[in-house]
C-alpha positions in Angstrom: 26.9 11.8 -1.9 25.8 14.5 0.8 23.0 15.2 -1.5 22.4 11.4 -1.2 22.3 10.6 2.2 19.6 13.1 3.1 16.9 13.1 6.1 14.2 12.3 3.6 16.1 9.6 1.8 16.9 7.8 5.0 13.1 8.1 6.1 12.4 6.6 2.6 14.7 3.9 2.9 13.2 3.2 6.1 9.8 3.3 5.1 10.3 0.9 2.3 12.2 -1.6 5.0 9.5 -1.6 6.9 6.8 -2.1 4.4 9.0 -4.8 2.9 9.2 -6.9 6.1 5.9 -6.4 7.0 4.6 -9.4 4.0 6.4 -12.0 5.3 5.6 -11.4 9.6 2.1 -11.3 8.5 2.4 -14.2 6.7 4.1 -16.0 9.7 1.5 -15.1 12.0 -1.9 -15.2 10.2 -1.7 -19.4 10.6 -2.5 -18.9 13.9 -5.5 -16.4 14.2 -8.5 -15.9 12.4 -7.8 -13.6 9.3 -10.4 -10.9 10.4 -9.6 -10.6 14.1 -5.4 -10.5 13.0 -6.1 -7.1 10.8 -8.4 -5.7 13.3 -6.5 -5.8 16.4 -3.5 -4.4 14.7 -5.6 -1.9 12.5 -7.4 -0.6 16.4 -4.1 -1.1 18.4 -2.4 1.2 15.9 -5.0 3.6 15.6 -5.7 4.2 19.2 -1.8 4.6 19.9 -1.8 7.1 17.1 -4.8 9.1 18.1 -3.1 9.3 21.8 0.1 10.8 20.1 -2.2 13.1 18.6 -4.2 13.8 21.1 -3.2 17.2 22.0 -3.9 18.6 18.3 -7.5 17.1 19.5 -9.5 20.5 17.8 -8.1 19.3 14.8 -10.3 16.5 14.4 -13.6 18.2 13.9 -15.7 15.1 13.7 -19.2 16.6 13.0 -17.5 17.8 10.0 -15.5 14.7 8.9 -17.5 12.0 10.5 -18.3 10.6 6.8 -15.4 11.0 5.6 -13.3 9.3 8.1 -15.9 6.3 7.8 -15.3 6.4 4.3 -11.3 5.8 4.2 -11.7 3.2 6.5 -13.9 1.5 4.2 -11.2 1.4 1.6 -8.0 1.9 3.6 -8.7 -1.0 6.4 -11.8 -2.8 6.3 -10.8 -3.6 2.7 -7.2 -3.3 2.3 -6.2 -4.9 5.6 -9.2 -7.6 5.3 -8.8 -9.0 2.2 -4.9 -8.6 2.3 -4.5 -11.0 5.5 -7.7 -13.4 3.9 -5.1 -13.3 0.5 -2.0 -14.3 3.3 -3.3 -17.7 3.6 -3.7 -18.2 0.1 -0.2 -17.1 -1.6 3.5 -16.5 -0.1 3.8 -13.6 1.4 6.1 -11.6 -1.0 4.2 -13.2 -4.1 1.4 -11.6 -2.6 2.9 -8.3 -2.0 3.6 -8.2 -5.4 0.1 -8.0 -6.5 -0.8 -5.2 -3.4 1.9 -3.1 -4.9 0.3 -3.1 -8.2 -1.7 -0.7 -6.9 0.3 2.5 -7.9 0.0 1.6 -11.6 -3.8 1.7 -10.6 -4.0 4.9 -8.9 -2.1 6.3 -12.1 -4.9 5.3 -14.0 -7.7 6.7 -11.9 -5.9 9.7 -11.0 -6.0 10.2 -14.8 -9.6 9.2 -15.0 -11.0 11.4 -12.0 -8.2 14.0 -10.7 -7.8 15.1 -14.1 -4.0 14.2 -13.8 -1.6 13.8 -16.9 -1.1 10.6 -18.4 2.0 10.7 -20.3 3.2 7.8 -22.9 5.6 6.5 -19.8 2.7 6.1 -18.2 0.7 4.5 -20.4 3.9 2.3 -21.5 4.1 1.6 -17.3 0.4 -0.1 -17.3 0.7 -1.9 -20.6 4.1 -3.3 -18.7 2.4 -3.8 -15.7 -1.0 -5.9 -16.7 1.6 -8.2 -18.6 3.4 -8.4 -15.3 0.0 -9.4 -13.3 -0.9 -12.0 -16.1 2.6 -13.4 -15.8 2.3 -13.8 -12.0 -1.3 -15.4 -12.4 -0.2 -18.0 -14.7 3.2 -18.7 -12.6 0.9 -19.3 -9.7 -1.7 -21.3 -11.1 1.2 -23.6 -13.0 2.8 -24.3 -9.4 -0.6 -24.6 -8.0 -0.7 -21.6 -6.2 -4.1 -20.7 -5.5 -6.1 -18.3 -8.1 -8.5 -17.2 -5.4 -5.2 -15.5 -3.5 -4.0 -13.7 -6.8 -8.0 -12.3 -6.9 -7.5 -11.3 -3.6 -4.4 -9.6 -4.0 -5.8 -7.6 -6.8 -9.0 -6.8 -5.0 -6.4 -5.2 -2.4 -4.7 -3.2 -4.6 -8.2 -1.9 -6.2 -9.2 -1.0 -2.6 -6.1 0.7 -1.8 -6.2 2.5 -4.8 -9.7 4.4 -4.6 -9.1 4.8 -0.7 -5.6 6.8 -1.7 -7.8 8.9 -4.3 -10.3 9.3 -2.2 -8.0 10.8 0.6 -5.9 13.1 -2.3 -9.7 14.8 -2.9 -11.0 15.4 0.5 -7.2 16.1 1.4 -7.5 19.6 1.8 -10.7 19.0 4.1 -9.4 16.8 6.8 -6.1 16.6 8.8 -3.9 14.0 7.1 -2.5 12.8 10.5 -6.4 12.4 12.1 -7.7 11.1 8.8 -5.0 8.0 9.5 -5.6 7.8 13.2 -9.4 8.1 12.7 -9.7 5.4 9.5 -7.6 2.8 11.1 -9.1 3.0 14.5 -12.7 3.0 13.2 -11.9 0.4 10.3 -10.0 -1.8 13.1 -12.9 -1.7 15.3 -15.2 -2.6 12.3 -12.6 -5.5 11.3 -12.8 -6.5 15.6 -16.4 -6.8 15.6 -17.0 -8.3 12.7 -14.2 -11.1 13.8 -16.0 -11.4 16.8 -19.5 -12.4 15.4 -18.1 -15.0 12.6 -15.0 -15.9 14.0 -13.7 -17.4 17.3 -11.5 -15.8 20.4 -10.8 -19.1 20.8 -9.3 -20.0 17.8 -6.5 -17.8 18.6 -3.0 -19.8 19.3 -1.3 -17.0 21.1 1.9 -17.5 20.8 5.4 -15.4 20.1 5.0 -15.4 16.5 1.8 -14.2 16.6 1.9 -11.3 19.3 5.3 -10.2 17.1 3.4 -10.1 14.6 0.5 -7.7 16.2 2.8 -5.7 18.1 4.9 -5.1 14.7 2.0 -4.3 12.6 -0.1 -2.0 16.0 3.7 0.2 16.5 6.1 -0.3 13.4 3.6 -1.0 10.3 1.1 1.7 11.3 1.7 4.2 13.2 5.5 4.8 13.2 5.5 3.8 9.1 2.2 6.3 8.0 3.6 8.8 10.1 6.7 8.6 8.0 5.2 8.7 4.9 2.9 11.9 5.9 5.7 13.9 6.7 7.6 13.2 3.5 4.6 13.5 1.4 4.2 16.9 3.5 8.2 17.8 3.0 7.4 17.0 -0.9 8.9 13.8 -1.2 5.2 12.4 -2.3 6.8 11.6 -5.8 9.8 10.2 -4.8 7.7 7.8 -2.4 5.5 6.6 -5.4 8.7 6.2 -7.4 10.2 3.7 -5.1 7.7 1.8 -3.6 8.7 -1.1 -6.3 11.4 -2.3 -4.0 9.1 -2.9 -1.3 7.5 -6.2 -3.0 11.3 -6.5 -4.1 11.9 -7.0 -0.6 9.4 -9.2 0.8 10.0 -11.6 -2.3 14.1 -11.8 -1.0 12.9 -12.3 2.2 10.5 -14.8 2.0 13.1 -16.9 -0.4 15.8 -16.6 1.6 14.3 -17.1 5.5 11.1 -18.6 4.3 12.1 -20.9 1.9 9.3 -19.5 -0.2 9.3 -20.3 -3.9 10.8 -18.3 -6.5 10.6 -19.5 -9.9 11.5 -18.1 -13.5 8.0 -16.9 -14.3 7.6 -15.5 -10.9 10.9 -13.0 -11.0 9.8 -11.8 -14.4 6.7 -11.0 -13.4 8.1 -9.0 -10.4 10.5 -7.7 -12.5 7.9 -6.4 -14.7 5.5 -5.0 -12.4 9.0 -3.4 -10.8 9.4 -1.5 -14.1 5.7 -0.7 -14.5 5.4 1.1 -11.0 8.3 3.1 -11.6 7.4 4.0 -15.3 3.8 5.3 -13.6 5.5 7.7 -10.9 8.5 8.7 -12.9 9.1 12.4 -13.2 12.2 12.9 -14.3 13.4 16.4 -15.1 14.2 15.3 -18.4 10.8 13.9 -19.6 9.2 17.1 -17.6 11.3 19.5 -19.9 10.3 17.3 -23.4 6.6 17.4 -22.3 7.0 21.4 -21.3 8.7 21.8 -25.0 5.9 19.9 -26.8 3.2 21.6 -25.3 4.9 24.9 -26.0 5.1 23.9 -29.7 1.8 22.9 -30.0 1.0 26.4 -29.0 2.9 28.3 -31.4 1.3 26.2 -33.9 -2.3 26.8 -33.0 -1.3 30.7 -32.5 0.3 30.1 -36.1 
């Protein structure tokens, strides 16, 4: 139990709690300010209070250097993943929707595969066959209760985004320093979100209220900053795999959430599809010493066969 209740599993636990509350506050607040100006002002508050907590590892940052490549995350990392995620908010409940994002570790299995040159093991390949009949299971559930197809699209268009931002990052990752790639991509992908909300949507249109500035100040301190800083120092301590291997609670969590405070709908087709795309995210990240030991005895075979 000692082993259990470790520093890095308490981060992880907490990191998963925060990601899983963060689907239903953004879905509370988004009713009441235009989608694009929502994700930018918590995408720049965040960044900016990041970059000041970094500020005195400034040299670090070495922007004639990275310039592109900090652009370049915050293409994938915020401008899509937060604007199309908080367009999809209006369209589907907010744990519903979640459950599509988080699809986006079966992806990244597959294009880690198909451009890091990383193994794809038959758990793997049995995770994304479970997973896409996940996906098609949620679609139908939410076009059956009249949910709206352009919010599953959009969901799935988030994950996609996410998923070649995160591979982008893992190759230039040696390059940049992870803590200034996140302050840099969410400051300069919020201010891209900010101005664009600014030219085609309306200040005015903003009902500030409680719900709402709860909603920004959660997602400008707890969802980015406090939460990414989390996850880089466990994916620095080595706990990258065990992150990847549990992010299926999160949509878990926002699901229970939304059901039980939100009175959000959760129908038979809907809980297998979670269920499904549950299973299929941890099949992807599994590395179990087990499996590591059968593929490590195959390989060896098939060595002494070809020396044979």
């Amino acid at each position: 139990m000692g082993k259990f209740f470790t520093k890095s599993t308490l981060l992880l636990f907490c990191l998963i709690c925060m990601w899983g509350v963060s689907w239903p506050i953004y879905k509370q607040a988004v009713p009441y300010t235009p989608p694009l100006l929502f994700a930018g002002l918590r995408a720049l508050i965040g960044g900016l209070l990041l970059l000041a907590v970094l500020l005195k590892t400034r040299s670090e940052i070495r922007w004639r250097e990275n310039w592109a490549k900090y652009c370049i995350s915050a293409f994938f990392n915020v401008i899509l993943f937060f604007g199309l995620q908080t367009f999809g908010l209006i369209y589907l409940p907010g744990g519903l929707f979640s459950v599509l994002v988080y699809f986006q570790p079966v992806l990244l299995g597959l294009f880690a595969w198909m451009w890091l040159g990383e193994q794809m093991t038959p758990l793997k390949i049995m995770g994304l066959i479970i997973g896409f009949a996940g996906i098609i299971i949620v679609s139908v559930d939410g076009l059956t209760v009249h949910i709206s197809a352009i919010g599953v699209i959009l969901g799935l268009l988030t994950a996609l985004g996410w998923a070649f931002g995160v591979i982008y990052v893992k190759k230039v990752s040696r390059e940049v320093n992870a803590y200034w790639m996140v302050g840099m991509q969410f400051t300069i992908g919020g201010a891209f979100l900010v101005g664009t909300g600014t030219i085609f949507e309306s200040w005015a249109a903003i009902e500030w209220n409680g719900i709402l500035i709860f909603g920004i100040l959660f997602g400008a301190t707890i969802g980015i900053p406090v939460a990414y800083s989390i996850y880089y120092s466990l994916v620095n301590a080595g706990e990258a795999s065990k992150v990847g291997s549990f992010t299926f609670l999160v949509p878990i969590i926002s699901v229970l959430i939304g059901t039980i405070f939100l009175d959000e709908p959760m129908t038979y087709l809907l809980f297998v599809g979670l269920l499904l795309v549950g299973i299929s995210i941890y099949f992807v990240n599994y590395r179990g010493k087990r499996l590591q030991n059968f593929l490590s005895y195959s390989h060896k075979v098939k060595e002494n066969k070809e020396i044979v």
